[in-house]
N, C-alpha and C positions, 0 to 999 in steps of 0.2 A: 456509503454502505460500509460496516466495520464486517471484515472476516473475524470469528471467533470460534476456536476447537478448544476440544474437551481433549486435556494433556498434561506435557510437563509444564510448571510454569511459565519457563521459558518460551515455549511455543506460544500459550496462550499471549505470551507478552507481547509477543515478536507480530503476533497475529492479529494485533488489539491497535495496529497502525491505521489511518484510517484513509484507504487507498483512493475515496473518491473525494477526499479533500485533495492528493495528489493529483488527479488526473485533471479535475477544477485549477489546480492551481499554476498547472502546465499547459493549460490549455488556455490559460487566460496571459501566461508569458510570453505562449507564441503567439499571440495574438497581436499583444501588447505591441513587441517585438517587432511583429511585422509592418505592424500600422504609425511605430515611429520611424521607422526605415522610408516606409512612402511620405511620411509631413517630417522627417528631419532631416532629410535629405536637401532639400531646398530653401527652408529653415537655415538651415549652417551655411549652404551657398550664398544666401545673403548676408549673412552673418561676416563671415570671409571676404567680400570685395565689392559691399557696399560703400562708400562712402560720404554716407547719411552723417550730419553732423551731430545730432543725436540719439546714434546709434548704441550706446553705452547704454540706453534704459531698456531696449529691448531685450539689450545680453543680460540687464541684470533681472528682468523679466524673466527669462529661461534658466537663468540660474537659482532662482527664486524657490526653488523646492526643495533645494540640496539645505539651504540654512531656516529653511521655516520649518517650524514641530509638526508634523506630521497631523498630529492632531488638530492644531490650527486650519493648515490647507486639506485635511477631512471634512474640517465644520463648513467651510467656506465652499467648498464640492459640494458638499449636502444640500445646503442652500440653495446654491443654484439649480441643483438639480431636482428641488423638491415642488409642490406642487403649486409653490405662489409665484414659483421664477418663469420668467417668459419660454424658457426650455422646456422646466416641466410641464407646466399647461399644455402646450404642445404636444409630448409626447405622449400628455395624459389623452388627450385629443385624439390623438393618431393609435395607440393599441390599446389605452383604455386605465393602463395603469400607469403610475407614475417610476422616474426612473431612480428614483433614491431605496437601496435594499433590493437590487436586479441586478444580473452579471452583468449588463450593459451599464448601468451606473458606476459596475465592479472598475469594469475598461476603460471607461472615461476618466475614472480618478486617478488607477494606475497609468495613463497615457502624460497627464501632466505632471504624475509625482514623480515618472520615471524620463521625461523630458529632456532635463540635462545632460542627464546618462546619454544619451544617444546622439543629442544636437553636439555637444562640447567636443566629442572622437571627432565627429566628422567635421568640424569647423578649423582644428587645429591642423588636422590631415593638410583639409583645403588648402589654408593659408603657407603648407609648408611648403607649397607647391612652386616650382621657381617659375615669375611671370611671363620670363622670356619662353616658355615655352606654349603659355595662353597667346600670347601676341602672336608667334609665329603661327598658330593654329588660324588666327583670324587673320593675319595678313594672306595666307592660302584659301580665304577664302569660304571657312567654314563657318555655322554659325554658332553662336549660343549653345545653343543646346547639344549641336552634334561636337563643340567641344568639349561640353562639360563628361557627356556619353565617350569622348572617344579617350581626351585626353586627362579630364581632372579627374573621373570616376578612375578607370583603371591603374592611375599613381596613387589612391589613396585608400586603395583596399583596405589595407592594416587599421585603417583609423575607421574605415565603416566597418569591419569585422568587432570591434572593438568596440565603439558604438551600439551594435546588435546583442553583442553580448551580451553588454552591463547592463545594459535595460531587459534584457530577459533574468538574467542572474538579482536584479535589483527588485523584477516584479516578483521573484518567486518567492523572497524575503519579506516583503512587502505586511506592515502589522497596524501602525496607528490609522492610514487612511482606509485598509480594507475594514477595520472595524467602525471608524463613523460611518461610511459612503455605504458599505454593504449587511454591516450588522456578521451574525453566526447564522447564516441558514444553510442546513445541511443538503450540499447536492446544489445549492444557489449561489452563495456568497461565501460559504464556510472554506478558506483556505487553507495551507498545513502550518502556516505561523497563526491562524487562531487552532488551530486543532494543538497545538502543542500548548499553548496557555491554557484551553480545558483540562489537557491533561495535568499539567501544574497544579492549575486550581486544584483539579481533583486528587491533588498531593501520589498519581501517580509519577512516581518519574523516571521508572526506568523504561515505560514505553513511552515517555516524554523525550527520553537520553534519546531513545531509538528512532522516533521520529525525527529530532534535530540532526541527527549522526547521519541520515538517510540524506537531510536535503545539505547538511555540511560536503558529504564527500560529491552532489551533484554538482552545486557552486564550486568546488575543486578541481573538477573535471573539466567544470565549463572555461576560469581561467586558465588551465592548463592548456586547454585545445587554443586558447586565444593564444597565447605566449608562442606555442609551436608554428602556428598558423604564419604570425607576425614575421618570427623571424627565419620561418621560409622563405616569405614572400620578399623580404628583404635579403636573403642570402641568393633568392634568381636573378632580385633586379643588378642586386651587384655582381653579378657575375656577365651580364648582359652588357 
């Protein structure tokens, strides 16, 4: 829904923002966000202290997004997601519609575009981790998991806050894959980086400036709170 008053230019400009591509678009960040936190999480743990001999094509698997055109792993999302892939069928099966052009197709595409983002913080965290402190967890007796919960989770904060971040900051930017996977549907799929290219098209651009200027200073904020967050947590441990 666009707010629009009868005013100064400026008002109307300022007002011509299109607020429910914003709230779509943050809402599908936290989401994102969240749902790489629960699958990147254990993702990177393997990633870090496997010792799979062929473990190099999984990493290049997960890195796979950051070097492929967006438009490419759009097309190949779409695909699979549309209604002759074994997915779609299914889901067409299960609600009736298929998932290619649905904010659920939206999530699925940003989840593996934004993938690296989240798995690579948390992997390098992992690995920085000195082993001698995993062995003596397990020589006491603990297991797997209540190490990872007691001891690798809580020394790696920085690099899962970091993690969380960029793949929230990286979905909100998000342009070649939201436009194959999802299309412009307003209030469905329509994000604020297609909302800002309508507005281009539409050779508006100073509520083009304003909407970019909107989500510039949020990505701002958001690495800014990373940065401070980081080297708190590093300014308690070393104090500790």
């Amino acid at each position: 829904m666009k707010f629009t008053y009868i005013g100064s230019r400026g008002n109307e400009e300022l007002n011509s923002m299109d607020w429910q591509a914003f709230a779509l678009t943050i809402r599908l960040a936290v989401l994102v966000a969240a749902i790489l936190m629960v699958l990147g999480l254990p993702i990177a743990y393997w990633l870090a202290y496997s010792r799979w001999r062929w473990k190099f094509l999984a990493e290049a698997v997960v890195a796979l997004p950051i070097v492929l055109p967006p438009t490419v792993l759009g097309f190949y999302v779409l695909v699979a997601l549309g209604p002759r892939s074994p997915l779609g069928r299914w889901w067409e099966t299960l609600t009736g519609h298929t998932l290619a052009f649905t904010f659920e197709g939206l999530v699925i595409g940003s989840i593996i575009y934004s993938l690296p983002f989240a798995v690579q913080p948390f992997a390098s965290s992992f690995s920085a981790i000195d082993p001698r402190l995993i062995a003596a967890s397990a020589t006491l007796g603990a297991s797997r998991l209540r190490t990872f919960f007691r001891v690798i989770l809580p020394l790696s904060v920085s690099g899962v806050v970091t993690g969380v971040a960029l793949s929230f900051a990286h979905t909100m930017g998000e342009f070649g894959v939201v436009l194959m996977v999802g299309g412009n549907i307003p209030g469905v799929t329509r994000t604020v980086s297609i909302d800002i290219y309508d507005k281009v098209q539409a050779f508006n651009f100073t509520a083009a400036n304003l909407t970019a200027l909107l989500l510039l200073m949020i990505s701002f904020a958001i690495l800014s709170v990373v940065y401070a967050l980081n080297r708190r947590v590093w300014v308690i441990w070393r104090w500790k």
